[in-house]
N, CA, C and O of each residue as an XYZ file, in Angstrom:
448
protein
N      22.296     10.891     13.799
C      21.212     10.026     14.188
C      20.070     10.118     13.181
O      19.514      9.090     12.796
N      19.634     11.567     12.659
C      18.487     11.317     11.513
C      19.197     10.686     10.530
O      18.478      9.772     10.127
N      19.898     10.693     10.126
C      20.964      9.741      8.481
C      20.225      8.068      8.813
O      19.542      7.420      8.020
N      20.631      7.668     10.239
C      20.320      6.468     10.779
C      18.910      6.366     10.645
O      18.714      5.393      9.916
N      17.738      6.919     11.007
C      16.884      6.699     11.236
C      16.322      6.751      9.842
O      15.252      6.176      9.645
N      17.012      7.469      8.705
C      16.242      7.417      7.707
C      16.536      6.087      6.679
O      15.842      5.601      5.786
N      17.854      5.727      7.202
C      18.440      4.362      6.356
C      17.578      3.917      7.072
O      16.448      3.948      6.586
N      17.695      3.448      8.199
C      16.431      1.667      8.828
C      14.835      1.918      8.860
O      14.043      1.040      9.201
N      14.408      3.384      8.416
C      13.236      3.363      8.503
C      12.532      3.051      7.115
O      12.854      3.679      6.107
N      11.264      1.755      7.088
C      11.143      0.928      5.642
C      10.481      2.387      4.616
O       9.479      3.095      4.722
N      11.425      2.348      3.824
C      10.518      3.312      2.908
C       9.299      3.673      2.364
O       8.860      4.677      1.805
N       8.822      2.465      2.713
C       6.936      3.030      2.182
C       6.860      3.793      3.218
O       6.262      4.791      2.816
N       7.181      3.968      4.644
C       6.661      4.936      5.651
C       7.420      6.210      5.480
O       7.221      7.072      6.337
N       8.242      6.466      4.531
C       8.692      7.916      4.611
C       7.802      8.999      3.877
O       8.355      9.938      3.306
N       6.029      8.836      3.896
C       5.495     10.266      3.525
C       4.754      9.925      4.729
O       3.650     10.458      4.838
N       5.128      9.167      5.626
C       4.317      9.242      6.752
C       5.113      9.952      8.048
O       4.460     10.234      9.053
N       6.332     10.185      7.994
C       7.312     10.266      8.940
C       7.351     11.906      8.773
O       7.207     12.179      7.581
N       7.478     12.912      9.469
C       7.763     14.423      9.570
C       9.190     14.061      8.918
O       9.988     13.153      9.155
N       9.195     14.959      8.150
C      10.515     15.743      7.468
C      11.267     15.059      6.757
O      12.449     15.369      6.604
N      10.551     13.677      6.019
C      10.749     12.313      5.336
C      10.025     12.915      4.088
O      10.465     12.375      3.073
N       9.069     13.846      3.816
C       7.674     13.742      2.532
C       8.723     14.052      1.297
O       8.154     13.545      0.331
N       9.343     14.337      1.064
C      10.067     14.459     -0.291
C      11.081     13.025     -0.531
O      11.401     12.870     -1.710
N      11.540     12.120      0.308
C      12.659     11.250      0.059
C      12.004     10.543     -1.163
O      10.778     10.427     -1.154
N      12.652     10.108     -2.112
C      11.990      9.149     -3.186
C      12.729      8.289     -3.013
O      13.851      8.296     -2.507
N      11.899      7.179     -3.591
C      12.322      5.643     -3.352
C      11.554      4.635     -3.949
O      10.581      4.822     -4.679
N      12.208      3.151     -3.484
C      11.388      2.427     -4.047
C      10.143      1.786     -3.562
O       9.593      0.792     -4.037
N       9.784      2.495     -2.559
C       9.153      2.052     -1.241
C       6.862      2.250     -1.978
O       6.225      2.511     -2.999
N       6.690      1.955     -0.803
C       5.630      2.541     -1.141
C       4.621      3.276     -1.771
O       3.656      2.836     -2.397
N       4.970      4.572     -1.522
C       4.897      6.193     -1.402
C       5.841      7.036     -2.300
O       6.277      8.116     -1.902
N       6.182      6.468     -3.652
C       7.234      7.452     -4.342
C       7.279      8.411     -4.661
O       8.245      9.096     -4.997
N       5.638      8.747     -4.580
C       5.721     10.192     -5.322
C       4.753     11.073     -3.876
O       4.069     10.608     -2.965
N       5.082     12.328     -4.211
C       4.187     13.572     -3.110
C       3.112     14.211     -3.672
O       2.528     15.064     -3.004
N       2.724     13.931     -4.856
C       1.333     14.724     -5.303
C       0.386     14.342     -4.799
O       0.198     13.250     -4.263
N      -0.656     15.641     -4.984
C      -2.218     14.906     -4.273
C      -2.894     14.213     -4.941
O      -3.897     13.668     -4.481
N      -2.435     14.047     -6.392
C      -3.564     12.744     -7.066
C      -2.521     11.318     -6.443
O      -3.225     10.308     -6.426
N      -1.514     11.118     -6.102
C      -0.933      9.800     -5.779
C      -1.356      9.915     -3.786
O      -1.322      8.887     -3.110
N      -1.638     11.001     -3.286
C      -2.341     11.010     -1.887
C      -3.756     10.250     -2.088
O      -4.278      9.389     -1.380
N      -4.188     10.827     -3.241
C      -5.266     10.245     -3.626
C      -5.967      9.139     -3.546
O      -7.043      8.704     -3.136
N      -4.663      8.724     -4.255
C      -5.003      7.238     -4.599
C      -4.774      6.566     -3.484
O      -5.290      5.455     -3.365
N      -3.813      7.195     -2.259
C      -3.567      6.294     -0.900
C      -4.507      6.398      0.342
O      -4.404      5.797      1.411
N      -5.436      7.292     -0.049
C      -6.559      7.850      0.920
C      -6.807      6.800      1.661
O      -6.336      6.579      2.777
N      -7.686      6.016      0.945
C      -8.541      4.503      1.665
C      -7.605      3.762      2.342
O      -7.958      3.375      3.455
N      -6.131      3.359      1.841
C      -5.404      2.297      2.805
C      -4.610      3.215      4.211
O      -4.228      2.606      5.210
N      -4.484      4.485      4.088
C      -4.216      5.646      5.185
C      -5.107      5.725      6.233
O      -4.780      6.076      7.367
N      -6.258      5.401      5.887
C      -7.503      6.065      6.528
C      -7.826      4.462      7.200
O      -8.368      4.371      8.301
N      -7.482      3.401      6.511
C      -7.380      1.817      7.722
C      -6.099      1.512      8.233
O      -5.008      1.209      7.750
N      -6.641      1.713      9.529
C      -5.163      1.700     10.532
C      -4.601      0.455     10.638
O      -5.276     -0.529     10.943
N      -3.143      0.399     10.361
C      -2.225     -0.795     10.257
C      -2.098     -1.136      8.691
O      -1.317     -2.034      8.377
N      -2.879     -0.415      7.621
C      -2.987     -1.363      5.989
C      -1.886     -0.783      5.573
O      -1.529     -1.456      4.606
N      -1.249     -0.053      5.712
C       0.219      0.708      5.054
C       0.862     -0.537      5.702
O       0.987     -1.600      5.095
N       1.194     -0.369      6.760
C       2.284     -1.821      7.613
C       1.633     -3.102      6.926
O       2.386     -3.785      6.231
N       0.478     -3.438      7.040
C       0.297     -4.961      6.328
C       0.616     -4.940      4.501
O       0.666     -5.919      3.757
N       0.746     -3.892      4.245
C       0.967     -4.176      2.855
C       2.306     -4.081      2.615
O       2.761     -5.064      2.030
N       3.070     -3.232      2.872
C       4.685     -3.004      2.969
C       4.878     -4.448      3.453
O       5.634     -5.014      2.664
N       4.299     -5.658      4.921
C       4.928     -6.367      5.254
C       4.956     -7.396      4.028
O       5.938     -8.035      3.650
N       3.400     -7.422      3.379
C       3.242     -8.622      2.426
C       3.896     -8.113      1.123
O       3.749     -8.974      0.256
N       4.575     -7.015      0.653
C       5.680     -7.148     -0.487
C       7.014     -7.551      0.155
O       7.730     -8.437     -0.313
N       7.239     -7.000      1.014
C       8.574     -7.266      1.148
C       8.459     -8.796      1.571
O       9.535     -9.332      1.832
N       7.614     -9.374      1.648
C       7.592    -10.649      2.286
C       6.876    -12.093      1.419
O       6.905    -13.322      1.479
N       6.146    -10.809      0.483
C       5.338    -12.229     -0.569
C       4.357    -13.178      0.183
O       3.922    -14.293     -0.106
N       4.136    -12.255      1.368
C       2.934    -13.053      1.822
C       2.114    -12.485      1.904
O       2.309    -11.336      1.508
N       0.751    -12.761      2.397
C      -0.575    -11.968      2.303
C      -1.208    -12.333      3.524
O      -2.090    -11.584      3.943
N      -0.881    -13.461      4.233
C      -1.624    -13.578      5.256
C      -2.170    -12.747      6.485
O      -2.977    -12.973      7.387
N      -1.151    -11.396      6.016
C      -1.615    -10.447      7.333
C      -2.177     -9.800      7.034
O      -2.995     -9.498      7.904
N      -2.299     -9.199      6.025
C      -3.606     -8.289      5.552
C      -5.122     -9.044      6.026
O      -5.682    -10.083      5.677
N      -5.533     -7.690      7.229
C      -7.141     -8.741      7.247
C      -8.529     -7.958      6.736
O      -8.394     -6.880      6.158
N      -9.275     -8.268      6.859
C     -10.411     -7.230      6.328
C     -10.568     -6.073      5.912
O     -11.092     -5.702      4.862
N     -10.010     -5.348      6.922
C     -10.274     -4.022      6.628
C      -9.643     -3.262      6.168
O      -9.775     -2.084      5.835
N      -8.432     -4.435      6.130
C      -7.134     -3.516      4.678
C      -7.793     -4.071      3.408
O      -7.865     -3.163      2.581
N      -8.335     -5.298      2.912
C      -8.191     -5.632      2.298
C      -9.816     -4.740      1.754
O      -9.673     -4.319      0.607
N     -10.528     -4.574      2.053
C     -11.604     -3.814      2.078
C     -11.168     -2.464      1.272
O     -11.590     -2.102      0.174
N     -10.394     -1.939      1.948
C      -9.638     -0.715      1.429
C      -8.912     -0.423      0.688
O      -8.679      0.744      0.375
N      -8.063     -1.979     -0.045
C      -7.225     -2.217     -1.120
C      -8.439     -2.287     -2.177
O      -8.432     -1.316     -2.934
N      -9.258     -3.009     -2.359
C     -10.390     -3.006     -3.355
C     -11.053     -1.913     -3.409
O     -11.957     -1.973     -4.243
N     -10.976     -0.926     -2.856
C     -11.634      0.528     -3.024
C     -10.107      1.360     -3.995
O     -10.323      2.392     -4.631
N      -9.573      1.127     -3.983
C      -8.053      1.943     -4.782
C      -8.373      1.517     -6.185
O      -8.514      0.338     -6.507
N      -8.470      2.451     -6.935
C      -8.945      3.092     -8.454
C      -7.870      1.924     -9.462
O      -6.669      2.078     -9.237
N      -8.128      1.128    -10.218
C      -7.524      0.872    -11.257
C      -6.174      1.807    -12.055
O      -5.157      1.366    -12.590
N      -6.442      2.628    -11.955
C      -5.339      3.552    -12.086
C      -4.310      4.023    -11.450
O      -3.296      4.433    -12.015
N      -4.496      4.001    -10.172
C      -3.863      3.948     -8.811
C      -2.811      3.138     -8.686
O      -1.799      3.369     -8.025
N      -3.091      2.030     -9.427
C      -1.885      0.839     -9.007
C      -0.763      1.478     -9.563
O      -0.002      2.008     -8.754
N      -0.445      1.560    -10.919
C       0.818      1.963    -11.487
C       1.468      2.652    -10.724
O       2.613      2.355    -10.384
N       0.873      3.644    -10.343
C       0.944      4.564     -9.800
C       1.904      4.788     -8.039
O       2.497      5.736     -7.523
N       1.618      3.384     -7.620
C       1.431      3.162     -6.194
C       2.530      2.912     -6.346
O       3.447      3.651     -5.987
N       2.714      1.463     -7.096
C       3.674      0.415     -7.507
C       4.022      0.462     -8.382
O       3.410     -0.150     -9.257
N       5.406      1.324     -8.791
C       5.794      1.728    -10.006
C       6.948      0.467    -10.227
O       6.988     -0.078    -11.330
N       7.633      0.144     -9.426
C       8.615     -0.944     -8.996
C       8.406     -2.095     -8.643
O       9.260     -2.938     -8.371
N       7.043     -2.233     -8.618
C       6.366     -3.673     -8.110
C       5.177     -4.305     -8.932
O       4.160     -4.506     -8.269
N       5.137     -4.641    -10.229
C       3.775     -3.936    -10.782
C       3.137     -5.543    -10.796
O       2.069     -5.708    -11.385
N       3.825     -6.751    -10.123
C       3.007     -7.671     -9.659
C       2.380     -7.832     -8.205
O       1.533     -8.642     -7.826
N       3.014     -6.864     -7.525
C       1.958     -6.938     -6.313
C       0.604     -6.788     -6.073
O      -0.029     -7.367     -5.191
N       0.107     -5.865     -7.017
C      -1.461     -5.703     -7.180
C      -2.269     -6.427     -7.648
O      -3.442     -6.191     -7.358
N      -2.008     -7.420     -8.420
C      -2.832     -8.456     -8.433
C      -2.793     -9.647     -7.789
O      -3.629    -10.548     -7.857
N      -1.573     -9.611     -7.024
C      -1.300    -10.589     -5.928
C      -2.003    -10.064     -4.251
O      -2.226    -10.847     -3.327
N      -2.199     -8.841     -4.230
C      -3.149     -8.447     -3.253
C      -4.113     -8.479     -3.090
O      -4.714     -8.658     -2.031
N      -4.604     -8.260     -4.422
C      -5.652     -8.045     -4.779
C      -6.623     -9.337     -5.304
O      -7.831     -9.190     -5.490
N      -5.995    -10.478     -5.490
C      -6.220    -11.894     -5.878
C      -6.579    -12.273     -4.306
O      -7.603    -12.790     -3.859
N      -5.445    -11.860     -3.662
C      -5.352    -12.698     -1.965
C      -6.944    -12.156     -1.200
O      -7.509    -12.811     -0.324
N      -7.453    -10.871     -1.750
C      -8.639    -10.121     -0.972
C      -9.666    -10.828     -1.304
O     -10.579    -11.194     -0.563
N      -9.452    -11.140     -3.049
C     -11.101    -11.792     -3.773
C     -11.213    -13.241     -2.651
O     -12.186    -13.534     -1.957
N      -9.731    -14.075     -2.764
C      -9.633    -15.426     -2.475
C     -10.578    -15.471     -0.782
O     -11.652    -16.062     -0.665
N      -9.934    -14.773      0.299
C      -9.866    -14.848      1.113
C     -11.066    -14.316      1.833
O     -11.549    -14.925      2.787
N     -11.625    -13.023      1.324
C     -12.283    -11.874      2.220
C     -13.873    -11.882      1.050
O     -14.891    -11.277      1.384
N     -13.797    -12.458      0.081
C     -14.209    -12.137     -1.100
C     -14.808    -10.465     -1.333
O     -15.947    -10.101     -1.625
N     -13.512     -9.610     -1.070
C     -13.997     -8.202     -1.656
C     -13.228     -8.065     -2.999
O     -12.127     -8.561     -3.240
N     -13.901     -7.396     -3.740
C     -13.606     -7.664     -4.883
C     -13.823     -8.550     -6.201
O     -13.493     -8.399     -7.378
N     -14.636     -9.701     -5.382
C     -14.793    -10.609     -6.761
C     -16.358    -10.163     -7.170
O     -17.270     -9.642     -6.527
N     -16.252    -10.519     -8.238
C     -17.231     -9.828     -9.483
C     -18.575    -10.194     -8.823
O     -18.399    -11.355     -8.452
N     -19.871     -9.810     -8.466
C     -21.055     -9.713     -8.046
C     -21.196     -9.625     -6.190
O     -22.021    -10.156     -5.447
N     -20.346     -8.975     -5.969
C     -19.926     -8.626     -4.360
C     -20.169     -7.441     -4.258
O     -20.261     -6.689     -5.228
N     -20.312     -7.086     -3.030
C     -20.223     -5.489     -2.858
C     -19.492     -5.291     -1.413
O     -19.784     -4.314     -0.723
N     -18.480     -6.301     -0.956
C     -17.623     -6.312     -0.134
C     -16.419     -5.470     -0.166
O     -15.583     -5.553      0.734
């Protein structure tokens, strides 16, 4: 039954899951150091932004991300991205485009 639960469970949530923190993948969360914890602080710390962001890659949409993920995606360090998204390295400006467009955090003379 854990074999099962670890195949259907979406991989960005396996450093969130007990006894999941080492699986690597292409998910989310690939790596376990504390500078890549680091960098996930702010979207950890807004409840549901791990699930809205996992939904809008795997899905190429953005519409569910709402404020206060997107709030928290524009606080994640320029450096962070590679980092995040080693396998995805157009999602971050597609998130991050969708936050300026939508929420305007992030666009240049904001402090959103």
């Amino acid at each position: 039954m854990m074999i099962t639960a670890a195949i259907l469970a979406p991989p960005g949530l396996a450093m969130l899951v007990p006894g999941f923190r080492n699986v690597p993948g292409p998910g989310l969360l690939p790596q376990s150091d504390e500078d890549i914890m680091d960098c996930w602080a702010s979207v950890i710390k807004s409840h549901g932004c791990i699930t809205q962001m996992y939904e809008s890659l795997c899905k190429n949409k953005f519409d569910n991300i709402g404020p206060a993920c997107c709030r928290a995606i524009t606080s994640i360090k320029h450096t962070c991205w590679p980092r995040m998204f080693p396998f995805h390295p157009k999602f971050p400006p597609l998130v991050k485009g969708y936050c300026a467009n939508y929420f305007g955090f992030g666009k240049p003379g904001t402090s959103g």
